[in-house]
C-alpha positions as CSV (number, residue, x, y, z in Angstrom):
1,X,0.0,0.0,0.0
2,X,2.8,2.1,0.5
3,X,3.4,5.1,-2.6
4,X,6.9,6.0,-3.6
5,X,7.5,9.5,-4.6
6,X,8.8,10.1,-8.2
7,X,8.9,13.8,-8.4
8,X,7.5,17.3,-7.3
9,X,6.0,18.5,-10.1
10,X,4.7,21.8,-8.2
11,X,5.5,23.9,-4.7
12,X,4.3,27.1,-3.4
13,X,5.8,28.1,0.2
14,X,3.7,30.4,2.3
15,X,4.6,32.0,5.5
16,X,4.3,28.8,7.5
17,X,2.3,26.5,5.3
18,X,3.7,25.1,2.2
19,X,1.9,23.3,-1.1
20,X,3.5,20.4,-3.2
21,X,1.7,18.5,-6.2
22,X,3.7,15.6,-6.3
23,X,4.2,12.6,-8.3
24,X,4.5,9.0,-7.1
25,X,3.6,5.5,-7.7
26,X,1.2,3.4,-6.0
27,X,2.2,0.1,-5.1
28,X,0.2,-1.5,-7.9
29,X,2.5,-0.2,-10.0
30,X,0.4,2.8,-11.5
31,X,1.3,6.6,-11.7
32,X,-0.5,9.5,-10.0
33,X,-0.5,12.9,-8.1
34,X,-0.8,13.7,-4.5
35,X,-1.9,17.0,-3.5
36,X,-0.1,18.1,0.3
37,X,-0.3,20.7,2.3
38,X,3.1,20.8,4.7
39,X,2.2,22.3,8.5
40,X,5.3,22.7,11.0
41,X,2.8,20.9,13.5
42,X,0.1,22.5,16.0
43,X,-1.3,22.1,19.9
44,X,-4.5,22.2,21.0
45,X,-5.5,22.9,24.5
46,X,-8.5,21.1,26.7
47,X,-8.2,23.8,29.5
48,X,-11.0,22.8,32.3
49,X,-11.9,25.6,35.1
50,X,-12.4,24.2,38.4
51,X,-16.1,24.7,37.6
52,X,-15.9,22.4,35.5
53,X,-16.0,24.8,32.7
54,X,-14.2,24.4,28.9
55,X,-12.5,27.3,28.3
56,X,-13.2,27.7,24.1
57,X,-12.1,30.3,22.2
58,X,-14.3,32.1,19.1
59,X,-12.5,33.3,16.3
60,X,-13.2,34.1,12.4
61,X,-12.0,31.3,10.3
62,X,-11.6,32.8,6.7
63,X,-11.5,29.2,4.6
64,X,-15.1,28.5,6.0
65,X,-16.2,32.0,6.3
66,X,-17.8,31.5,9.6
67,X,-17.0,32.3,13.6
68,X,-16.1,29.3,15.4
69,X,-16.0,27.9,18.8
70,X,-12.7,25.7,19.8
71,X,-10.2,24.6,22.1
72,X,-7.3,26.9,22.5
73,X,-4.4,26.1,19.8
74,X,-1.5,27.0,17.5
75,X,0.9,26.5,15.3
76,X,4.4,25.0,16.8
77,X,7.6,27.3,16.3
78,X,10.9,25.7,14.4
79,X,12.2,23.5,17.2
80,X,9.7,23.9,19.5
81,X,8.5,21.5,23.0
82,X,5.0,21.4,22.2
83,X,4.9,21.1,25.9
84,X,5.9,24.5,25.9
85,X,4.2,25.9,23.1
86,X,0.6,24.3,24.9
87,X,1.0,26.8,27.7
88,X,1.9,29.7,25.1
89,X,-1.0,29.2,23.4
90,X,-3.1,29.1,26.6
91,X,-1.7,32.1,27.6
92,X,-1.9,34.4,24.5
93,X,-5.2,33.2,23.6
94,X,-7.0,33.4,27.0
95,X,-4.8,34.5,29.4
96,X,-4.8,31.3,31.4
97,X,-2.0,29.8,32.6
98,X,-2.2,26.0,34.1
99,X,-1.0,24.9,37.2
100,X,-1.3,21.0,35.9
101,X,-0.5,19.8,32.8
102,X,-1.2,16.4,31.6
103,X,-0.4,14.8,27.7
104,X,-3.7,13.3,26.1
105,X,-2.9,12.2,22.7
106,X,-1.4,13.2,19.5
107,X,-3.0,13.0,16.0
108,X,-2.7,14.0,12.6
109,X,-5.8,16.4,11.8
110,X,-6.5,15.9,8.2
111,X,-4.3,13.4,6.6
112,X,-5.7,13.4,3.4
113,X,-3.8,16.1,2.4
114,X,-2.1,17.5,5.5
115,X,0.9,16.4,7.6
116,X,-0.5,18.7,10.4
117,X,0.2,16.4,13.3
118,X,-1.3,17.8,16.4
119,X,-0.5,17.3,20.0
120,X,-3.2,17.7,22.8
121,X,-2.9,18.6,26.6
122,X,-5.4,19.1,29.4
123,X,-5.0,22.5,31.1
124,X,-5.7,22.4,34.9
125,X,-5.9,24.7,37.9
126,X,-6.3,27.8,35.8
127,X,-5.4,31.3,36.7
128,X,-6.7,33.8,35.3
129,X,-4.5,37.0,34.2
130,X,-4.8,38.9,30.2
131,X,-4.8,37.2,27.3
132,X,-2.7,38.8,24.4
133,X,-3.2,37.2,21.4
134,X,-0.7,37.8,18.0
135,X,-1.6,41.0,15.8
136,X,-3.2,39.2,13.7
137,X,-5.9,37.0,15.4
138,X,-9.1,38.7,17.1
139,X,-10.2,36.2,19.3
140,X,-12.5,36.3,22.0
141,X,-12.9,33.0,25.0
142,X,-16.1,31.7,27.0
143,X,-15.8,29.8,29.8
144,X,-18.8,27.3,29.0
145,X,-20.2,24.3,31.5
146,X,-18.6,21.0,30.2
147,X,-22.3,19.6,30.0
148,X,-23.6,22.5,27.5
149,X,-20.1,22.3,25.2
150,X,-21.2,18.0,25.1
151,X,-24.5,19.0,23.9
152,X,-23.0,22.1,21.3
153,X,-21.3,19.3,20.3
154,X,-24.5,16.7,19.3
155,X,-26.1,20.1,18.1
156,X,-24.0,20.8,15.6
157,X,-22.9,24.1,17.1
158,X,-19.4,23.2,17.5
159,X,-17.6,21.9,14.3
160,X,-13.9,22.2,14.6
161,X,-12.3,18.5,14.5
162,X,-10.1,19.1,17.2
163,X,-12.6,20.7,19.6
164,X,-15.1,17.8,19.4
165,X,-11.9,15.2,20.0
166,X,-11.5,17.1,23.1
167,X,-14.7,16.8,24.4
168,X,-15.0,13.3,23.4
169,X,-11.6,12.8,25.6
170,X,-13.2,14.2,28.8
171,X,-16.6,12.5,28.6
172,X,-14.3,9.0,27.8
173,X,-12.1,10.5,30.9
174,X,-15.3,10.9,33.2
175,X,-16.8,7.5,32.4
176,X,-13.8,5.8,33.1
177,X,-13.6,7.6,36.1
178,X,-16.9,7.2,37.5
């Protein structure tokens, strides 16, 4: 099943994200093209209140032209601990920093055309001090009941990927634990 790359037949490089069309044979032997977008990697952040709130950010997401709700994230730096770039995110986004930090998974977010590969953390004992997000992001954060971001998430009202994972993780956490 593996493919064997043959040759790029196109790149453009953007400020952190680059394209490539590339060539490559399947392993039956045939030619095609794979389309990629290459991501230097990202965190997400599942930061809990002691009230048992999410903390979820809201921002403007130009490719599907629509506000959405989500779990603090970002992009990693070149050489970066995502450990480390978990609580920047937290920080700059919300404000929050974590007194307990704890690795839940990593995964690759869309992998049908992305190498994005994400790594997520839960966030706890928050303190609260001022966000101060990058010039370029206008984002705004709820603190929202766990129970009413589980049902935003059967409603429909909460479609980012990595924000529903994270919300699956802590109702599979609380079950296990109960």
């Amino acid at each position: 099943m593996e493919e064997k790359f043959r040759k790029r037949l196109k790149e453009e490089k953007g400020k952190f994200l680059h394209y490539c069309l590339d060539e490559v044979m399947l392993s039956n032997g045939h030619i095609s093209t794979r389309e990629m977008v290459t991501h230097p990697g990202a965190v997400g952040i599942v930061a809990v209140t002691p009230e048992q709130e999410l903390v979820l950010v809201k921002q403007y997401r130009y490719p599907v032209q629509s506000v959405l709700y989500e779990i603090p994230a970002g992009k990693l730096e070149t050489g970066e601990d995502p450990a480390e770039a978990a609580q920047r995110e937290l920080a700059e986004e919300t404000g929050y920093n974590a007194g307990n930090w704890e690795k839940l998974t990593s995964l690759y977010t869309a992998p049908g055309f992305s190498n994005e590969f994400m790594h997520l953390y839960l966030a706890t004992n928050l303190v609260p001090k001022k966000a101060h997000p990058d010039p370029d992001e206008i984002i705004t954060y709820d603190t929202i009941p766990l129970s009413k971001v589980q049902q935003m998430v059967v409603n429909g009202e909460i479609k980012d990927g990595k924000t529903v994972i994270a919300v699956l993780w802590l109702i599979m956490r609380e079950r296990q634990s109960s």
